[in-house]
Structure formats: C-alpha cells, structure tokens
LOSETI-349595 format. One record per residue (C-alpha): y, x, z; residue number from 1; residue in one letter. Coordinates in nm, 3 decimals. Layout:
// residues N
> Y|X|Z|NUM|a $
...
// end
This chain:
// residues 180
> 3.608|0.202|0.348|1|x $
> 3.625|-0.079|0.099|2|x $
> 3.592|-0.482|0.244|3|x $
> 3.225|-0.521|0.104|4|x $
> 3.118|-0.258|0.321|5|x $
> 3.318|-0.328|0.632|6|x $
> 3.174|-0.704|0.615|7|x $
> 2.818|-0.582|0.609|8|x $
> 2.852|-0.328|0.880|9|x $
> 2.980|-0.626|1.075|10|x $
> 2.683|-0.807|0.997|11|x $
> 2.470|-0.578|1.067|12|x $
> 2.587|-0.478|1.397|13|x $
> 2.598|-0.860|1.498|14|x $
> 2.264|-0.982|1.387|15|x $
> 2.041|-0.624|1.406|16|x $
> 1.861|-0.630|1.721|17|x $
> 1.775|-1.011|1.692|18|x $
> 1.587|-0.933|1.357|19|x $
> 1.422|-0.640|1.501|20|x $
> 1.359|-0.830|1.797|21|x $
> 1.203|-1.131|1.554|22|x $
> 0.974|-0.888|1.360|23|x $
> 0.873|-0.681|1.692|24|x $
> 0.700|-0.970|1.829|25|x $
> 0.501|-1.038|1.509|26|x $
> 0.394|-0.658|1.412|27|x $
> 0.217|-0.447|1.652|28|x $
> 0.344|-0.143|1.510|29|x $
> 0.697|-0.085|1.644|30|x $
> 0.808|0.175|1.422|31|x $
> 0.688|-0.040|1.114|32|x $
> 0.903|-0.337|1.274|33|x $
> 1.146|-0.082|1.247|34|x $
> 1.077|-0.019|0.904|35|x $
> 1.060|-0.363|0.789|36|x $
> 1.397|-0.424|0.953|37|x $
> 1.584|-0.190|0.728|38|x $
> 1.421|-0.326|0.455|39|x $
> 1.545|-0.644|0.569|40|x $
> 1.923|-0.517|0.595|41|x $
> 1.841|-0.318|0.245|42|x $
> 1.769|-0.698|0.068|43|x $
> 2.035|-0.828|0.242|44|x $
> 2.270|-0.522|0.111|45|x $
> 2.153|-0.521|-0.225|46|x $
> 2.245|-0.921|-0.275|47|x $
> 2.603|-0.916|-0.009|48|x $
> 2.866|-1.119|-0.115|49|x $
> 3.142|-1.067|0.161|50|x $
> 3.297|-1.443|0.073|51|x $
> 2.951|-1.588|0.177|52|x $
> 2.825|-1.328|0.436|53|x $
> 2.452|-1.424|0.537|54|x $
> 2.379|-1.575|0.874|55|x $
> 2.084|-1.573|1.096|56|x $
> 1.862|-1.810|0.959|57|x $
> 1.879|-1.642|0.603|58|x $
> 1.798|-1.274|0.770|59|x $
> 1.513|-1.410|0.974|60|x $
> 1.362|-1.571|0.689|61|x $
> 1.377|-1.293|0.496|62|x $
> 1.245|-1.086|0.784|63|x $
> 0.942|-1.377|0.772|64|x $
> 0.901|-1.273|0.455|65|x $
> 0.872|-0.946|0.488|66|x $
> 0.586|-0.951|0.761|67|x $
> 0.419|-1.203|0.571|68|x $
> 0.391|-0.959|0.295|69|x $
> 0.250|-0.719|0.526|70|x $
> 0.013|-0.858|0.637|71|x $
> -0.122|-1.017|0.309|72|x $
> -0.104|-0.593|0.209|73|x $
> -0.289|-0.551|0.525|74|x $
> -0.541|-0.786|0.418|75|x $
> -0.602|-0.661|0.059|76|x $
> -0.669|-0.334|0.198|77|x $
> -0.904|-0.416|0.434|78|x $
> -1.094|-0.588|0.191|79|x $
> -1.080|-0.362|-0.056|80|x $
> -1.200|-0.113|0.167|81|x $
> -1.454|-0.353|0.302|82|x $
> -1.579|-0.476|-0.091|83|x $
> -1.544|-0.067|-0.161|84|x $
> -1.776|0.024|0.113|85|x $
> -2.036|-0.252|0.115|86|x $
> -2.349|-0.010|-0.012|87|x $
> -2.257|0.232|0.294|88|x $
> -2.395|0.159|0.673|89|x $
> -2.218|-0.050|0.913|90|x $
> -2.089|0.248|1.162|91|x $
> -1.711|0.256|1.079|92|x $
> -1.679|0.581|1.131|93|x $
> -1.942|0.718|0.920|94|x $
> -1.804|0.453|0.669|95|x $
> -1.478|0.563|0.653|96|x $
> -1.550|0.976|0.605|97|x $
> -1.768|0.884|0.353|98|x $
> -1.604|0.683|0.159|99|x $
> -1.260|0.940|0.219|100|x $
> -1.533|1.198|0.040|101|x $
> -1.639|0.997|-0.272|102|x $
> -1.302|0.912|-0.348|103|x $
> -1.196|1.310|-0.328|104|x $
> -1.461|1.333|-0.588|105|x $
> -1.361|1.072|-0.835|106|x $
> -1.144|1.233|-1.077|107|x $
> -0.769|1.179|-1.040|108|x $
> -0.709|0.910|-1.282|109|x $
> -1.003|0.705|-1.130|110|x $
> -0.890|0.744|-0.750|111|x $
> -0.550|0.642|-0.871|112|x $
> -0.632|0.336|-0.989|113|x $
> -0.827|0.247|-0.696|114|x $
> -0.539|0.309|-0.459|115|x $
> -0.300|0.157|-0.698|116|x $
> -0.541|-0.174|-0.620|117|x $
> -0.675|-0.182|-0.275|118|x $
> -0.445|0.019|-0.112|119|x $
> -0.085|-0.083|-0.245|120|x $
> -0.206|-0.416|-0.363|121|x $
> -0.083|-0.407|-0.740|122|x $
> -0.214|-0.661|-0.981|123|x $
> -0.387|-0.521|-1.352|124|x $
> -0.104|-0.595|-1.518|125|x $
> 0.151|-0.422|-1.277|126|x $
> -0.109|-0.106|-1.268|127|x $
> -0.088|-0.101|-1.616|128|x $
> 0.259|-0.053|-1.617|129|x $
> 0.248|0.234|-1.357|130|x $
> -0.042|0.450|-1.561|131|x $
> 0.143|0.368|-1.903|132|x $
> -0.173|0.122|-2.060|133|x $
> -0.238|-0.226|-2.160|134|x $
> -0.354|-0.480|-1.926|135|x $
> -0.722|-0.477|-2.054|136|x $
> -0.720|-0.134|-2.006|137|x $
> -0.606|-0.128|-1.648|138|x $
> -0.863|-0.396|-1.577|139|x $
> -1.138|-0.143|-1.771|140|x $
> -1.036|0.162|-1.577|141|x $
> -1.064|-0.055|-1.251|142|x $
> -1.402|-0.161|-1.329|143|x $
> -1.492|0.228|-1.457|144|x $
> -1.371|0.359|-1.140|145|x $
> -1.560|0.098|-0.906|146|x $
> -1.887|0.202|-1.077|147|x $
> -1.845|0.586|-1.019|148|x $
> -1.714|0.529|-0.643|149|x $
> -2.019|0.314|-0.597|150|x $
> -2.212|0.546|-0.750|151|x $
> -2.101|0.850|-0.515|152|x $
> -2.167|0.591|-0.240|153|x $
> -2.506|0.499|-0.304|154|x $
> -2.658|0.779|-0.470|155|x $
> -2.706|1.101|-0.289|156|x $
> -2.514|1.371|-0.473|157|x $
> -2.518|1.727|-0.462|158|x $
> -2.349|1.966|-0.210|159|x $
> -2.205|2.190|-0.518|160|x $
> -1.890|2.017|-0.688|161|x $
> -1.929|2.200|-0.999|162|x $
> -2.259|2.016|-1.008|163|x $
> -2.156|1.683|-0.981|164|x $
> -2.070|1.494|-1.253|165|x $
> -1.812|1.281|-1.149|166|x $
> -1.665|1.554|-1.055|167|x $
> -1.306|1.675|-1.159|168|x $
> -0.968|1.877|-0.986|169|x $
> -0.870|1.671|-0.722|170|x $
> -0.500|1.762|-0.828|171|x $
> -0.343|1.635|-0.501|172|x $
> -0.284|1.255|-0.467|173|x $
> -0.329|1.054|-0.177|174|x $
> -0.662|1.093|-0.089|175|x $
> -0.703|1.434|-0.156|176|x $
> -0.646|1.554|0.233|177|x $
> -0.991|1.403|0.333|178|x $
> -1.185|1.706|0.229|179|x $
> -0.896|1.991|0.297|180|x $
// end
C-alpha cells in the first residue's frame, strides 16, 4: 500500500463519523447524508496531498458545501416542478401523476431536456454540451419542450397514443416508468 493511500485511510478513519455526524443533522435523509459524505471523502481524495493532509475545518466546509448544493438542487426542482405544473389543479397528487403522464408523452429528446433542467439543475449552456448543440439551441429546445408539456397539461388529449401528436417511443429514460 503506497504512503498517499495509507495517509488518507488515516484521515478518513479519524475525521469520518464527525462529517457524517455534521451533514446528518442538516439533511433529513440519512442515507443521502451518507451519500454526501463519500462524496465529501471522494473531493477530499481526488485533491490529497499526504505532506499537507486536510483537517477538520477544511472537510466540514466542504461537507457545507455539499448540502448547500443540495438543497439549492432541491430547490430548482421543486420549482421547476412547481413553474411545470402551474396550468394543473392544486391536489398534489393528481398533480404529480399527471404531470409523470405528459412527460411519458413528450418525445425523448424533449423530456430530456426538461430533466436535464429542472430535475438535475444544468444551465443552457451545460445542456448543450450534454445533447451535443449550441447554446441557443439548448435554450430553443427548452422553450419547444415547455410548450408541448404545457400543452399535454392543459389541453385534453386523446386516450390512443398513436393519436396524439406529441406523441413519440418513449425509448426508456427517466421518466418513462410513470406509465409502465
């Protein structure tokens, strides 16, 4: 086992359950304290200089970091969901099958850049590079796709998918298990 690795493990034994411990009490969600831990340690791997080992302070403001960047994802996607959904009625529940429906009829390339936005928080520009386009594009496809979800969510459409014009393969993706 080579020094580098040696001096991390020590690190990470020593200062582990204190940043678990310090994201625990801000997340409510114990197994995504648990994830945001690791990806605390992962950070703190990636950048380990065994001369200068990191102490405490460093890992719990990374850790601060971290959560803070959670939440702000948190954030986006509830408004994103609440901005997506603001032609449907107020009952949550009906709210959220419904809108789980339209998107399962958008066609792939649509619902992708939706989720790409609201749901993991990328900017146009970082979109763009994901789908392969220019920034103006990303930002037209956005708008494109916000038009046909409202669309599905305002208009009555028709029970046959064949009929529907919008319509296209689902092909999988993330939202795809709403309707399966």
């Amino acid at each position: 086992m080579d020094d580098r690795r040696a001096a991390f493990e020590a690190l990470f034994a020593e200062h582990h359950a204190a940043v678990l411990r310090y994201i625990e009490r801000r997340v409510d969600d114990r197994e995504h304290a648990r994830e945001l831990t690791m990806d605390c340690f992962e950070i703190a791997w990636r950048r380990f200089d065994p001369i200068e080992p990191y102490r405490r302070p460093w890992l719990l403001q990374t850790a601060r970091n971290l959560v803070g960047d959670a939440y702000r994802k948190r954030d986006r996607e509830r408004a994103g969901l609440r901005e997506l959904a603001s032609a449907t009625p107020p009952d949550a529940s009906f709210l959220r099958a419904e809108l789980r429906v339209a998107l399962s009829h958008l066609n792939r390339a649509d619902r992708e850049v939706l989720e790409l936005f609201y749901w993991d928080g990328l900017t146009a520009e970082e979109i763009a590079e994901v789908v392969g386009c220019r920034t103006s594009a990303a930002w037209k496809r956005l708008s494109r796709a916000r038009a046909a979800l409202k669309g599905l969510l305002t208009e009555p459409h028709e029970t046959d998918p064949a009929r529907r014009p919008n319509h296209r393969s689902s092909g999988g993706g993330v939202m795809s298990y709403a309707v399966d």
